[in-house]
Backbone as a ProteinNet text record, in pm:
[ID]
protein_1_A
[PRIMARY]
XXXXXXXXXXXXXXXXXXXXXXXXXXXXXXXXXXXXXXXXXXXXXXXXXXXXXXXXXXXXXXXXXXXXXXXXXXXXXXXXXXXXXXXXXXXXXXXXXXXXXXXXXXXXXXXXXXXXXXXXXXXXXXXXXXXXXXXXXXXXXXXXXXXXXXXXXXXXXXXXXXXXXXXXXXXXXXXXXXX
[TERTIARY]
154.8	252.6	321.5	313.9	390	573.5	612	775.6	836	981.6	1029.2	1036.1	1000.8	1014.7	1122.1	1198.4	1318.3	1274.9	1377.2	1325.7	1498	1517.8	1607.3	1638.1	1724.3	1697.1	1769.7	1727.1	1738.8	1785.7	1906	1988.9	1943.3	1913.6	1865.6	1888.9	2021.2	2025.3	1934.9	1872.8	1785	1684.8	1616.5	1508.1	1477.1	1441.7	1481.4	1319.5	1223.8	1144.7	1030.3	1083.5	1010.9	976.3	1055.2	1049.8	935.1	783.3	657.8	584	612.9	550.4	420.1	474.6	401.4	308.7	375.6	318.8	132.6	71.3	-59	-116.3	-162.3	-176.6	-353.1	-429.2	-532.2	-617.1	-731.3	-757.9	-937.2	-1000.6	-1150.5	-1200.1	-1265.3	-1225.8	-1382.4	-1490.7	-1588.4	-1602.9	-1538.5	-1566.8	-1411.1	-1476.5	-1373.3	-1361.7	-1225.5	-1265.7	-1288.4	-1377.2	-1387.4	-1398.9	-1324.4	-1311.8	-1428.4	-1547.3	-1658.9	-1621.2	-1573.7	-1572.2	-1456.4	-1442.8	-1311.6	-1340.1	-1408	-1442.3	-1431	-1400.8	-1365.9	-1496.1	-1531.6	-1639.5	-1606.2	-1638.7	-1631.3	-1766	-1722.5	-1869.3	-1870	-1959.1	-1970.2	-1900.3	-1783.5	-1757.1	-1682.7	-1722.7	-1659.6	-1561	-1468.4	-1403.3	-1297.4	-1217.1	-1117.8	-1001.2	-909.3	-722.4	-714.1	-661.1	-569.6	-488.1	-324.3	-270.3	-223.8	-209.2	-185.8	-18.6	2.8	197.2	190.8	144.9	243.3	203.1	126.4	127.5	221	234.1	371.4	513.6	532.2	642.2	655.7	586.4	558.8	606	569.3	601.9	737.6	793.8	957.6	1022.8	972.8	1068.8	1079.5	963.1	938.2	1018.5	1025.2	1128.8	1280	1295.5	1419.3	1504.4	1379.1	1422.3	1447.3	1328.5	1355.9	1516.5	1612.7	1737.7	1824.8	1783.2	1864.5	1909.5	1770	1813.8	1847.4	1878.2	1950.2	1817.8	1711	1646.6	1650.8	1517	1587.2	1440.3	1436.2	1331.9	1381.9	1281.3	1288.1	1222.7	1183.8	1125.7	1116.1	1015.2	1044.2	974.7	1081	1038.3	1019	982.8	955.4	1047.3	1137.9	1225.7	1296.9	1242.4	1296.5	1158.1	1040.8	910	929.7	898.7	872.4	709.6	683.5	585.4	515.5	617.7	626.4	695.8	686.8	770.3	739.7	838.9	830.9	923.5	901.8	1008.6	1007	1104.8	1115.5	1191.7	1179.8	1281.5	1326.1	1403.8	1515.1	1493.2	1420	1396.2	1338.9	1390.4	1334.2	1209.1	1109.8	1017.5	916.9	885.5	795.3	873.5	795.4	831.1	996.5	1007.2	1113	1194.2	1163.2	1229.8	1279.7	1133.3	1168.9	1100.9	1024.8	948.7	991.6	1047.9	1070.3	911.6	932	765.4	824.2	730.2	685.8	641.8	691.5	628	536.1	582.6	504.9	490.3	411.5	405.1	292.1	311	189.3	260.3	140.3	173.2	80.4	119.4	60.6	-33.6	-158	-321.2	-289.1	-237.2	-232.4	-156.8	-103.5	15.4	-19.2	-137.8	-171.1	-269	-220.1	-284.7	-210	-28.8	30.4	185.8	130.5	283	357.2	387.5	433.7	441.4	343.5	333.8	370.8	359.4	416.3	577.8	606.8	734.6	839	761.4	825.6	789.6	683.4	692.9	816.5	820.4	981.7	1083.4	1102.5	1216.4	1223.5	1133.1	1129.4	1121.4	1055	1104.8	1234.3	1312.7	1451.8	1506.9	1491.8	1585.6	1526.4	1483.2	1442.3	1450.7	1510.2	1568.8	1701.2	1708	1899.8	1919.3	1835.7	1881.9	1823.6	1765.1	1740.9	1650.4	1522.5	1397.8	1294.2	1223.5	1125.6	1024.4	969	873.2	880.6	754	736.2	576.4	590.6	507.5	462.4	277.4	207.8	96.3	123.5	-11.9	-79.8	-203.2	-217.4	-332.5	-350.2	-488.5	-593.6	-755.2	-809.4	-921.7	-903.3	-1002.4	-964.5	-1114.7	-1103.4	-963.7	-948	-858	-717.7	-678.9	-518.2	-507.2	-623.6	-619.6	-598.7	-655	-669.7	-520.9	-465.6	-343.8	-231.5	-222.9	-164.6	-238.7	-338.6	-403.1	-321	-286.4	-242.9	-123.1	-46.8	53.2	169.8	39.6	63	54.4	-12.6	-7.8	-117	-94.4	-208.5	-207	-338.5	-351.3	-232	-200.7	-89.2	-69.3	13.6	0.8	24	102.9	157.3	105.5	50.6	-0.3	88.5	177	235.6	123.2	82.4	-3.7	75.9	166.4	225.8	146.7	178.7	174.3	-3.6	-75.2	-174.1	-251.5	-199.3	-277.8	-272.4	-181.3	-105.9	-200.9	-300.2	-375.7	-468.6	-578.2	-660.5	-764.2	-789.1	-857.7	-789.7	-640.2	-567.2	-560.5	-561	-571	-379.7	-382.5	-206.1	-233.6	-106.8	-95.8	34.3	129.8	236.7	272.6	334.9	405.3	522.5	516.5	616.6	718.8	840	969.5	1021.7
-17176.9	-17071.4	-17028.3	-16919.5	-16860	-16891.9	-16878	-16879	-16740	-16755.4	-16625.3	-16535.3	-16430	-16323.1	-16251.6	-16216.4	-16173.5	-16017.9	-15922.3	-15809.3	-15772.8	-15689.2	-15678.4	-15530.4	-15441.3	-15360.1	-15433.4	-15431.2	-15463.2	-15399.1	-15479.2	-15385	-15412.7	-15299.3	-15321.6	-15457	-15538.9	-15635.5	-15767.7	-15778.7	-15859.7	-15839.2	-15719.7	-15690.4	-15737.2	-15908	-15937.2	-15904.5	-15967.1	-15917.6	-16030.1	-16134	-16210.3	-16214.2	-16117.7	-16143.5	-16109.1	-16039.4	-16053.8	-16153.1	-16253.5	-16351.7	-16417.1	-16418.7	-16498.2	-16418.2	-16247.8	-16183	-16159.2	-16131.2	-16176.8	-16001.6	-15918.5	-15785.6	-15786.1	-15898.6	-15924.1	-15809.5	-15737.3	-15656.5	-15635.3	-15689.5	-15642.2	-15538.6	-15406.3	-15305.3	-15265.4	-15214.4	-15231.4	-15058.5	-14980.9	-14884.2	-14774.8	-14680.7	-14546.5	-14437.9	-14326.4	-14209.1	-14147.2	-14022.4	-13920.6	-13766.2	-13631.8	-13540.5	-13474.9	-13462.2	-13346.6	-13228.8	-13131.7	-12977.3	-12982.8	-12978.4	-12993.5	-13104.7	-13196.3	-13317.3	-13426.9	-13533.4	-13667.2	-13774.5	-13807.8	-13925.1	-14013.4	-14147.2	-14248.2	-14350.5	-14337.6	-14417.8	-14533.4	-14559.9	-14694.9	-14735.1	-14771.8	-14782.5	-14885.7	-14992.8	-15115.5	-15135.2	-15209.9	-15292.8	-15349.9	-15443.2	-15549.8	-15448.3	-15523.6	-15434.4	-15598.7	-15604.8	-15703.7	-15698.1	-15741.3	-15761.5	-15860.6	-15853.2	-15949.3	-15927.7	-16057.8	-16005.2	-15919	-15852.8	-15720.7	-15584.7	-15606.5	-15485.3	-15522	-15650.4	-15689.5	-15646.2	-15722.7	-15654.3	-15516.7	-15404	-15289.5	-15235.5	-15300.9	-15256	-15278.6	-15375.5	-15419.5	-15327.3	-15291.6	-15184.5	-15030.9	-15045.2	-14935.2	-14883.3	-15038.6	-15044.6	-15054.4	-15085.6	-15082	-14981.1	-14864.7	-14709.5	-14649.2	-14686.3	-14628.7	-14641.4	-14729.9	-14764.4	-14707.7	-14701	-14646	-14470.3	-14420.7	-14258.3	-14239.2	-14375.7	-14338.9	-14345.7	-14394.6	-14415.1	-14586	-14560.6	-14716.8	-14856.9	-14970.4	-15080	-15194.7	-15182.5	-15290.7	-15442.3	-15525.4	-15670.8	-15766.6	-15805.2	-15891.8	-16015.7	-16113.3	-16245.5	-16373.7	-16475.5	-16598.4	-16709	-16751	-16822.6	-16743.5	-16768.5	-16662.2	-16590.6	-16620.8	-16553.3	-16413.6	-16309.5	-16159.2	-16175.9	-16131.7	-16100.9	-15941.9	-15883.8	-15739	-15663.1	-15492.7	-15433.5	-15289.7	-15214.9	-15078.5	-15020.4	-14865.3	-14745.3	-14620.3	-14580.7	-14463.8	-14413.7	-14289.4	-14175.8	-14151.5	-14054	-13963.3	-13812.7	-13792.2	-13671	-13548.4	-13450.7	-13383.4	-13255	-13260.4	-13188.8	-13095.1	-13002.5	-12910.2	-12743.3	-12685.5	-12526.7	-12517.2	-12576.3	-12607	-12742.2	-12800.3	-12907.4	-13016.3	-13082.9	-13144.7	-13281.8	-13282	-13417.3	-13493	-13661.6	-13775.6	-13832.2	-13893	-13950.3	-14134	-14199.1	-14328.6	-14343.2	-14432.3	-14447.8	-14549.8	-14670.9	-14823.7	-14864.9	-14898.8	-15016.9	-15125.7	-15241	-15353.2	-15512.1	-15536.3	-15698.3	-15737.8	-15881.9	-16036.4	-16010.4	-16032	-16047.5	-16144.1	-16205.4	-16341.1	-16345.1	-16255.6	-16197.1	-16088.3	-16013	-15855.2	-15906.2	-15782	-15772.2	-15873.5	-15863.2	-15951.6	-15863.8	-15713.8	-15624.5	-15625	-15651.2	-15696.1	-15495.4	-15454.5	-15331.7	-15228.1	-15200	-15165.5	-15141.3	-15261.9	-15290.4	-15231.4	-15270	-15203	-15030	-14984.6	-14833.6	-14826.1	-14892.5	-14838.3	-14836.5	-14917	-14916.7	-14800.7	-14736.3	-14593.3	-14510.7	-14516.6	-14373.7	-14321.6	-14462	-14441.1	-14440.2	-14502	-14430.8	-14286.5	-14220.7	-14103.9	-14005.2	-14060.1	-13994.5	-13979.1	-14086.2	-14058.7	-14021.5	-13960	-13884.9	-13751.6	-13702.1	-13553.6	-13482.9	-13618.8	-13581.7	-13525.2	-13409.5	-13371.9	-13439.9	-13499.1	-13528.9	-13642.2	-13762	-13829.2	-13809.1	-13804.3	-13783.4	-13898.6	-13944.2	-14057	-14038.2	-14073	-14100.8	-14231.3	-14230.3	-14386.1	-14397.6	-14536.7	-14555.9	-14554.6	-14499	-14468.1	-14552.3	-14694.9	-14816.5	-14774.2	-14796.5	-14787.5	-14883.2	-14991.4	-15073.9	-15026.9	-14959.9	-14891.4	-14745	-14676.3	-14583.6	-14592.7	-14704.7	-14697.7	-14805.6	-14833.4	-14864.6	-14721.6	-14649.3	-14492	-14450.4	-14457.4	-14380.5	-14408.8	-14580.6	-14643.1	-14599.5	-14596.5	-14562.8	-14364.7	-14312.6	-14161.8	-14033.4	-14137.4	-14063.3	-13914.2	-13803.2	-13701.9	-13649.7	-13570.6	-13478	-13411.2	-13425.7	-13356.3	-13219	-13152	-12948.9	-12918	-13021.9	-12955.8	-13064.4	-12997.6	-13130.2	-13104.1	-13245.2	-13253.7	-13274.8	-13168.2	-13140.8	-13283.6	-13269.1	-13420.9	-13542	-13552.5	-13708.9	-13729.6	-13582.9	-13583.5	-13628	-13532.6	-13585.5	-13714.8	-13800.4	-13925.8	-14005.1	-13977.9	-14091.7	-14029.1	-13925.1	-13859.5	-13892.3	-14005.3	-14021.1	-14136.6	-14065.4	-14123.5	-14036.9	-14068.8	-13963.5	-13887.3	-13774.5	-13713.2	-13715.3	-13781.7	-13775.2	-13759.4	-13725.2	-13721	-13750.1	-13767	-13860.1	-13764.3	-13724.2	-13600.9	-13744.9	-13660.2	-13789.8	-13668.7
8771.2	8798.5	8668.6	8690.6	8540.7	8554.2	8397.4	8428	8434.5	8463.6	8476.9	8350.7	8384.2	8310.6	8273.1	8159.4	8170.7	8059.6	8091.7	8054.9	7984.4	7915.1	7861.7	7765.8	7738.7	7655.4	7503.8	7422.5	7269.7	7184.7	7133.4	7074.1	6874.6	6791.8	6684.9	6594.7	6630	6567.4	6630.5	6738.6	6817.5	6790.4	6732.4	6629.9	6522.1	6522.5	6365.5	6341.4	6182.2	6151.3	6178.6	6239.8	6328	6429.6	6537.8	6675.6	6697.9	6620.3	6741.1	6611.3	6592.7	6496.9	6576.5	6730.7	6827.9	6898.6	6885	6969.3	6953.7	7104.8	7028.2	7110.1	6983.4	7022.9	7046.6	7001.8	7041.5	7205.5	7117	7271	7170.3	7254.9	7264.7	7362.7	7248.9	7298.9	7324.1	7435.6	7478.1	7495.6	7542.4	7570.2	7544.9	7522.8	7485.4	7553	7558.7	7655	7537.1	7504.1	7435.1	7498.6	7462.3	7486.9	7437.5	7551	7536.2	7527.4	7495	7595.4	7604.7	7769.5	7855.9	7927.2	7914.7	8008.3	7899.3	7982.9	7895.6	7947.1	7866.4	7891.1	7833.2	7881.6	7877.4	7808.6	7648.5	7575.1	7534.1	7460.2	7412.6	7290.5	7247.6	7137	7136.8	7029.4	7024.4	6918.6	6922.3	6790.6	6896.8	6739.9	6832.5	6711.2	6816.5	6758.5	6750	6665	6641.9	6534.3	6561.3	6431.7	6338.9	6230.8	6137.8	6107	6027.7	5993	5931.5	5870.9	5768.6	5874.5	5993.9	6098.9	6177.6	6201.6	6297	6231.7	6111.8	6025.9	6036	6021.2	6033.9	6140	6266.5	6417.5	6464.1	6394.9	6388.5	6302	6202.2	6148.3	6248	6285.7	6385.3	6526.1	6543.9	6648.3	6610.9	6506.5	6453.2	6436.5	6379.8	6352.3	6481.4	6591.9	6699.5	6770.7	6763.8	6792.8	6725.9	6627	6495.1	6489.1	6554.9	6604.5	6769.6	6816.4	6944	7058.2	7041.5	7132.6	7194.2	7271.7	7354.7	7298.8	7269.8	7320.7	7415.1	7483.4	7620.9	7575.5	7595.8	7573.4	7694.9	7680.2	7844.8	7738.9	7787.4	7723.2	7839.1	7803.3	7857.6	7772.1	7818.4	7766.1	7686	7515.6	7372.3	7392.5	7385.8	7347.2	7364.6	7329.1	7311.9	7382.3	7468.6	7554.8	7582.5	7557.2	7579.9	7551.9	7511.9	7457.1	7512.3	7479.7	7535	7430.7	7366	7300.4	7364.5	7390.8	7392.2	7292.6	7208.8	7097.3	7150.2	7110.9	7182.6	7116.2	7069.5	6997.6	7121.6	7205.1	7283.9	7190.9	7254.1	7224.8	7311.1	7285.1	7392.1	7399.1	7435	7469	7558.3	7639.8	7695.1	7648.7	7545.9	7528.8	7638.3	7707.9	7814	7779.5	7656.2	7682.1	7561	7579.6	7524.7	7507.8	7379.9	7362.4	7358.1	7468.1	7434.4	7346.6	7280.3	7139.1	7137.4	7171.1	7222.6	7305.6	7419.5	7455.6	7446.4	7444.2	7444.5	7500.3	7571.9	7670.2	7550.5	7531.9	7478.6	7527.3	7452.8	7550	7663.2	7614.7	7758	7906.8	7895.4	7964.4	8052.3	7988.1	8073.7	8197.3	8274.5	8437	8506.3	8486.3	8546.3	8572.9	8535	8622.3	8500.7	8405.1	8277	8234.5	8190.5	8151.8	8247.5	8377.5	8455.3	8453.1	8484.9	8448.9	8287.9	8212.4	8118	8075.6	8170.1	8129.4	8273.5	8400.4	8438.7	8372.5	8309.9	8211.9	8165.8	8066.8	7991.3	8099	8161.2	8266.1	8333.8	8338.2	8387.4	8275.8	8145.4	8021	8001.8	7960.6	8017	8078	8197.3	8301.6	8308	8259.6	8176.4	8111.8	8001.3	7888.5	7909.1	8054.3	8081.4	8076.3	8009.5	7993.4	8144.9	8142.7	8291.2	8230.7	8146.2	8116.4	8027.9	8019.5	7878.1	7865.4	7695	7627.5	7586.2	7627.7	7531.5	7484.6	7317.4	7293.6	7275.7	7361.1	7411.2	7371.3	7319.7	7273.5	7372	7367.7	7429.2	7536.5	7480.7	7568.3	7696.8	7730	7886.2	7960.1	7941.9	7986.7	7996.3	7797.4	7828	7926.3	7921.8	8022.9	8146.2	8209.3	8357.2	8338.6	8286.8	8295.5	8337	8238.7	8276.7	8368.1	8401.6	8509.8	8643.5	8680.5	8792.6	8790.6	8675.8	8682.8	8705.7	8715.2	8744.7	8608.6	8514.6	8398.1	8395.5	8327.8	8353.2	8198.7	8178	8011.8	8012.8	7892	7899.7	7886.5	7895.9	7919.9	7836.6	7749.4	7589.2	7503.4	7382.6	7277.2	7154	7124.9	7036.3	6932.3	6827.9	6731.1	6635.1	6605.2	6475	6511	6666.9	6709.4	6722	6757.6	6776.4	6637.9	6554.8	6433.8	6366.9	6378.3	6370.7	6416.8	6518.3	6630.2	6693.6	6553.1	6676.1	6776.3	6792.9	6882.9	7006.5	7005.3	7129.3	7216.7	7321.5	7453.2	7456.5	7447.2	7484.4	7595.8	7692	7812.3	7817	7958.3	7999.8	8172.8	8178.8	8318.1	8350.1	8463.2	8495.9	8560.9	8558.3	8574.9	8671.1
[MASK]
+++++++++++++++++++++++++++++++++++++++++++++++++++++++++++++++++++++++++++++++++++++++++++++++++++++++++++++++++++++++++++++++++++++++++++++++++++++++++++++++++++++++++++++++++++

């Protein structure tokens, strides 16, 4: 039986440059969506994500900044452990200025397909929703696995493509989640 899970929003000083020391971003990646046309297929393309400390260090400053301009990170830990994480900015963007972009999320390899990720994209949808956003914006990496994660969760292509974020990660799927 697993232990309890505790989830929390994080305030920049709880961000130290250790807290994902443990975290294990570990993901063997078997297959990809790619944009044919107007149709997305689903191919063969392999590699592993994994990170090392100076990408972890990296991702803590990341999250650091994210607090720092007034947006939010969530964490769900096991005891102290960091297990999981979630960002949302606060920067509104789009023709109507309705969409907040997720910036992160990722479960511990060891941890996923256990509601964990779920859970912390609620979190961002209700910060989000408090700050007035109709929409969030993700760009999500494209393994079959993180997709059908947004998929379950109500995610669709998105109507507006943030061209910055796009070019930032082009071969991440833009999606958005109407709130």
């Amino acid at each position: 039986m697993m232990k309890s899970i505790t989830y929390q929003k994080l305030r920049q000083d709880e961000i130290g440059l250790d807290l994902l020391g443990s975290f294990n971003r570990y993901q063997e990646v078997k297959r990809c969506w790619r944009k044919d046309g107007n149709q997305w297929i689903l191919k063969d393309i392999s590699f592993t994500e994994d990170w090392n400390s100076k990408k972890k260090y990296a991702v803590a400053i990341g999250l650091q900044e994210c607090i720092e301009k007034n947006g939010f990170v969530f964490g769900a830990f096991i005891d102290s452990k960091l297990i999981g994480f979630s960002s949302l900015a606060s920067d509104f963007f789009g023709i109507n200025s309705e969409y907040l972009e997720m910036q992160m999320i990722h479960v511990s390899s060891e941890y996923r397909g256990k509601g964990i990720g779920k859970k912390l994209f609620e979190l961002i949808v209700d910060s989000a929703k408090s700050l007035g956003a109709r929409k969030l914006y993700i760009s999500a990496q494209s393994s079959e696995e993180s997709q059908a994660l947004y998929k379950a969760v109500g995610c669709v292509e998105a109507k507006e493509i943030n061209q910055t974020i796009a070019e930032n990660e082009p071969y991440d799927c833009q999606l958005e989640y109407v709130l």
